[in-house]
N, C-alpha and C positions, 0 to 999 in steps of 0.2 A: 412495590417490591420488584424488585429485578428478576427476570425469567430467563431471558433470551441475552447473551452477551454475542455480537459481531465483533468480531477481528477482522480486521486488514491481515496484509499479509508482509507484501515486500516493504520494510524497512520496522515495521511490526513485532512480527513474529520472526523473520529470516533479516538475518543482518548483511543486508547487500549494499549497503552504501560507497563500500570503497571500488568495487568493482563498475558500479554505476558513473561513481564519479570520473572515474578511471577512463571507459568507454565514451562516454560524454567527448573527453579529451582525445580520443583516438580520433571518432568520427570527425570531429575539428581540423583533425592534419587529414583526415581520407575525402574532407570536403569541403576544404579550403575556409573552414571560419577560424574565429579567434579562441585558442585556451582559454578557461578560465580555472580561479581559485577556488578551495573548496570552500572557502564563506561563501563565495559568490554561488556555489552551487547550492547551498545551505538557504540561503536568503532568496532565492530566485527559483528554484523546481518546485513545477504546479502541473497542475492538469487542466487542458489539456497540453500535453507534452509537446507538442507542434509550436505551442506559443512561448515553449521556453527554448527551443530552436530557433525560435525566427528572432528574440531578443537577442541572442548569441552569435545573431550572423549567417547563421547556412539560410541556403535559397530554400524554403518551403511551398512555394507556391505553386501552381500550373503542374501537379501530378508527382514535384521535385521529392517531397516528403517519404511518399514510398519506400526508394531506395535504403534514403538513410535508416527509415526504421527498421528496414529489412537486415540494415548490416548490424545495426544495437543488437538485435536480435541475435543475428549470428556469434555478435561477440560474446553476449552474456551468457548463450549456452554454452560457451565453448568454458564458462568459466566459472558459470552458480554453482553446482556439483561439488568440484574442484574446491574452490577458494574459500562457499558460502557457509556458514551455520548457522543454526537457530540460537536467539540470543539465550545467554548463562536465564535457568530458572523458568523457563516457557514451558519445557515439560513437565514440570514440576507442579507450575500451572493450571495447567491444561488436566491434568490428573487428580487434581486437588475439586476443580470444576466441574468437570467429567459427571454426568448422572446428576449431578445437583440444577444445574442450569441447560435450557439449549444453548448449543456452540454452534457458530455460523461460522465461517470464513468467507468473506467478502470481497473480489479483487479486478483490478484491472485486468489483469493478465486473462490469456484467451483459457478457455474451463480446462481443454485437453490440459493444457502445461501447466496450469495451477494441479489438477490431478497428481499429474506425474510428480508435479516438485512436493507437495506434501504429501505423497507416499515414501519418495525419495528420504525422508525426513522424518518416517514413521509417526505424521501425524494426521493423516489421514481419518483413521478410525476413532480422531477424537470429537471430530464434526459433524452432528447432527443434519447439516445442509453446506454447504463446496457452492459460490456462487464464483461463475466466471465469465468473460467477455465470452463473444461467439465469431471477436477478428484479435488479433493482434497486434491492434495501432492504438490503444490504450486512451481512446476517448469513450462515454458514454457511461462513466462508473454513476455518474449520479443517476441519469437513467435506470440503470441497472439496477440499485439499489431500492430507487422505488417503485419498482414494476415487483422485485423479488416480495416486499414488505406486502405489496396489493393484496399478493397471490396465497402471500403466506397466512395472511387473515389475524397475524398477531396483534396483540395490544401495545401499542407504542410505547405508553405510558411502564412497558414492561421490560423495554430494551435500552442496551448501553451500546455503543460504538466507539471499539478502540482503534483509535488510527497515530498517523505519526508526521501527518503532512496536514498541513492550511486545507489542503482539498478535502483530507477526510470530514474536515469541521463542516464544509459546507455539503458533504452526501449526507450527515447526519443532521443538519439542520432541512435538507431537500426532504428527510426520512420524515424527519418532526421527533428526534430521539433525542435522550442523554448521548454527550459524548465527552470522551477523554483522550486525551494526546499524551503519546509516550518518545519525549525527543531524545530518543538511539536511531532515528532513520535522517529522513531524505530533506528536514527542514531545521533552524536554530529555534533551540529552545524560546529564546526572544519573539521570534517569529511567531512561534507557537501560541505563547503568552498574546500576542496584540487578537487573537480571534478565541480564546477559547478559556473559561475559567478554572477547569481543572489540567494542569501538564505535569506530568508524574517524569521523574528519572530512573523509573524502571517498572516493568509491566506488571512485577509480584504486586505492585502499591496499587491495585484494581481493586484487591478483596476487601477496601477500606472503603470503598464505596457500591456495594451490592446489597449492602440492606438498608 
């Protein structure tokens, strides 16, 4: 029986995709690689992020990578706020769930800005535990996840993990957990399909698998 459900967050819960995609492309004209399409973005973003930069062309190596992440960063805040929402039916969700299960949120993103972004988004006070990096260059999620699972002392055999990328299948298999993939973010559905047996087209189709 399901106790514990983990969420992801960015492309998850927060529908960031086009702004992502978007930036991606920026960074490319501010350092000299090549555009790409968004299949190709679909088909190609992984974790860690660095390796989907250096297929694309920018110079990663010898300290290079920094900068660049430093300016994603720059753009995206200039613009999650702004442009981003949480996808139709999450609150709805989240509320339905609420007191019936533990809610996790699980993310790449450094803990301060995951904080801020799910306050931002008055969904904060729906998660039982907020796990987040403790740098900003978005390697180390699988780590993370099984250091937090250690700590937490939970029963595996109790947990689902909802993600929306190739990577999330592999922190939940690093976890030893159920997992599900919901393709509205950062990978194609196809994609999804070649690693994982459940891929829903929308995140409400979770409740059909918690008992």
């Amino acid at each position: 029986m399901v106790k514990t459900i983990i969420f992801d967050f960015n492309g998850t819960l927060l529908d960031d995709l086009e702004i992502n995609f978007e930036i991606f492309n920026l960074l490319a004209h501010d350092f000299n690689a090549r555009e790409i399409s968004l299949n190709e973005y679909l088909e190609v973003f992984d974790f860690p992020v660095i390796d989907c930069y250096r297929k694309w062309g920018f110079e990663v190596d010898d300290g290079k990578f920094t900068p660049i992440a430093d300016r994603f960063h720059q753009y995206y805040n200039e613009r999650v706020f702004e442009r981003c929402k949480i996808f139709d039916n999450a609150y709805k969700l989240l509320e339905e769930l609420k007191g019936k299960y533990r809610l996790v949120c699980l993310s790449a993103t450094k803990k301060e800005t995951l904080d801020a972004q799910l306050k931002h988004y008055n969904l904060f006070d729906y998660f039982d535990d907020v796990v987040g990096m403790d740098n900003k260059y978005a390697h180390g999620k699988v780590e993370l996840a099984v250091s937090w699972l250690e700590m937490s002392k939970l029963n595996r055999d109790e947990i689902i993990f909802v993600g929306d990328t190739v990577h999330d299948k592999k922190v939940a298999d690093a976890m030893k957990v159920k997992c599900i993939l919901v393709c509205k973010g950062h990978n194609s559905k196809n994609k999804l399909k070649e690693v994982c047996d459940i891929v829903l087209d929308d995140i409400t189709e979770i409740k059909k698998y918690l008992n």
